[in-house]
C-alpha angles and dihedrals in degrees: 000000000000115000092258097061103044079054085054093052100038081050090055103035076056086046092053098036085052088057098040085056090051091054093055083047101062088039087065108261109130106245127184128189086240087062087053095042080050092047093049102050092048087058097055091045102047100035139222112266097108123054085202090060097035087063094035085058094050090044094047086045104037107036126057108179131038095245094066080053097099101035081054095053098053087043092050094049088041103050108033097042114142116171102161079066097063081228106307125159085253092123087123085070097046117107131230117300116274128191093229096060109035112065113236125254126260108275102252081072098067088136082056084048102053089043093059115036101018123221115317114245085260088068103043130123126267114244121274107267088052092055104061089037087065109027102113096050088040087050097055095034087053095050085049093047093049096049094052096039126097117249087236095061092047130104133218089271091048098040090051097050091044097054095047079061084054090060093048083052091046095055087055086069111133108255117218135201116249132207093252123088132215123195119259137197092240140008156118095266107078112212099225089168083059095036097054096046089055089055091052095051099045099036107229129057111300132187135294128289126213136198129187130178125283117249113225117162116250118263130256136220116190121201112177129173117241098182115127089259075060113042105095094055091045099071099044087047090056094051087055079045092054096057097045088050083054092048119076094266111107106235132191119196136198130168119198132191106140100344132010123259121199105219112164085114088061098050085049081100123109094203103075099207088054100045090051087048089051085052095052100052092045096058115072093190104051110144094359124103142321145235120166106170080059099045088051108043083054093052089046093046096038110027114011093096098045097035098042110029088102089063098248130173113253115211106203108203117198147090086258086232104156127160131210127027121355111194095092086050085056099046082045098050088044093059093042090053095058091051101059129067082226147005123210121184112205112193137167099207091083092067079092117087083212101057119147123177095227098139119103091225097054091034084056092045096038100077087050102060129079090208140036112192136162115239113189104104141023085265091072091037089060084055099051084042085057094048100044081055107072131150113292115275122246 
């Protein structure tokens, strides 16, 4: 290999490397030019004989935190396949990314999606001049689209628009006095402990001191419903699950179809799409069947004292369709009912102006609940955003 060819290829093994940074990028890992210098280097360094420690090199030099692990993983499939090659370290010849050869990421990686292959032609902008003719209509057609559209349906733009709405939604949670108490300016509870402290100190008699109860939001149980009726709101539910995990409201999640599954440790994860994914391959029953006396009976008999001693809303999330016999449902969501401080059904069902609750199962559930609210859009999110948000408990 003369010396100008092995420039050509360094240039564009550089060339490739700088792209591939700017996938993960607009994915959402923090990237900086030094990461890719370092990368660089360490592949120089290092070589290019083996594809394990190509990739090992641009994982030690590009991530920084476990959680960026499997979106590099996908990126890192996606983008460097080579195929032809029957799997050789030859990334340094392939040419830029196309839509028509890589295969496109699962779809709870749209951000990986968009990275990689961009918007389609469909969702591009308008020119300019039409733009500004119609921003203010565009503008207000856009936010009620987005209120009433699934999160499934949504892209990056869209899923990040709608979740800063979530956290609109998340600041709205119900605060509750605790039994602690923190010292205040004024008041009507007098801090002897603190009063009594200060005249030590100074001698001589001092002011008075004042206490008032800590604030603390009230805590929240989720309950959704992963059977295949379900499955489409699910997903979108634990995403609205997600932020409220990431807020300062303590959250415990559990999702049910045949069996029930804890997975407040999934949903740990500050990156929504992973923790989601995470959620997916841990259940073994996602989209199957569902059996909710069951469910139930197993969280009261497991989990209720644990979950619900602080008394903590529980929000219940499913279409309430159970088949068979409903006198022991009925026995389950009774004594549900008397261990939170509030449950909340959230069906989707109720997206429909027709609805009648004519089924056993929902007829059984119905009388058990304090409130009975749709759950398919943003738009019945905000609600339940309004009504979780009640005035503070005394």
């Amino acid at each position: 290999m003369t010396p100008g060819q092995a420039t050509a290829k360094a240039a564009y093994l550089a060339e490739n490397v700088m792209h591939f940074a700017r996938v993960l990028r607009g994915a959402g890992i923090p990237l900086g030019s030094d990461r890719v210098l370092l990368a660089l280097r360490a592949l120089t360094l290092g070589g290019l004989e083996h594809r394990a420690d190509f990739k090992a090199t641009l994982a030690a030099c590009l991530i920084d935190r476990p959680e960026q692990i499997a979106m590099f993983e996908q990126a890192f499939y996606v983008f460097w396949r080579d195929p032809d090659l029957l799997g050789r370290i030859m990334a340094m010849m392939l040419p830029r990314i196309e839509g028509n050869i890589v295969r496109p990421p699962p779809p709870e990686n749209r951000r990986l999606a968009d990275a990689l292959f961009g918007r389609s032609e469909a969702q591009s902008p308008p020119d300019l001049p039409e733009q500004i003719e119609l921003d203010a209509t565009m503008t207000f057609s856009q936010a009620e689209i987005l209120r009433k559209a699934d999160f499934e349906t949504m892209s990056s733009e869209e899923w990040a628009s709608a979740k800063r709405m979530i956290s609109r939604l998340v600041l709205q949670v119900a605060r509750r006095r605790t039994r602690r108490f923190r010292s205040a300016r004024g008041g009507r509870s007098l801090d002897w402990a603190a009063t009594l402290r200060a005249s030590a100190r100074g001698g001589d008699l001092a002011a008075l001191r004042f206490r008032k109860p800590r604030m603390r939001p009230a805590p929240l149980v989720v309950l959704a419903d992963i059977s295949g009726s379900m499955s489409k709101y699910s997903r979108m539910l634990l995403h609205f699950t997600h932020a409220l995990s990431m807020s300062d409201v303590k959250v415990t999640s559990f999702v049910f179809g045949t069996r029930l599954t804890p997975i407040s440790r999934q949903l740990r994860q500050r990156d929504p799409d992973l923790a989601v994914a995470a959620v997916v391959r841990q259940v073994e029953d996602w989209s199957g069947g569902t059996r909710i006396t069951t469910c139930l009976h197993a969280f009261n008999r497991d989990w209720m004292r644990r979950v619900l001693a602080q008394n903590a809303t529980l929000l219940l999330i499913s279409d309430g369709l159970e088949h068979g016999p409903t006198e022991e449902l009925e026995f389950e969501m009774d004594r549900l009912h008397r261990s939170c401080r509030q449950l909340v059904w959230l069906n989707p069902l109720l997206r429909f102006d027709g609805f009648e609750p004519r089924a056993a199962g929902i007829r059984a559930m119905l009388p058990h609940v304090d409130a009975f609210l749709p759950a398919h859009n943003l738009e019945s999110l905000e609600a339940l955003g309004h009504m979780l948000g009640p005035a503070i408990e005394n």
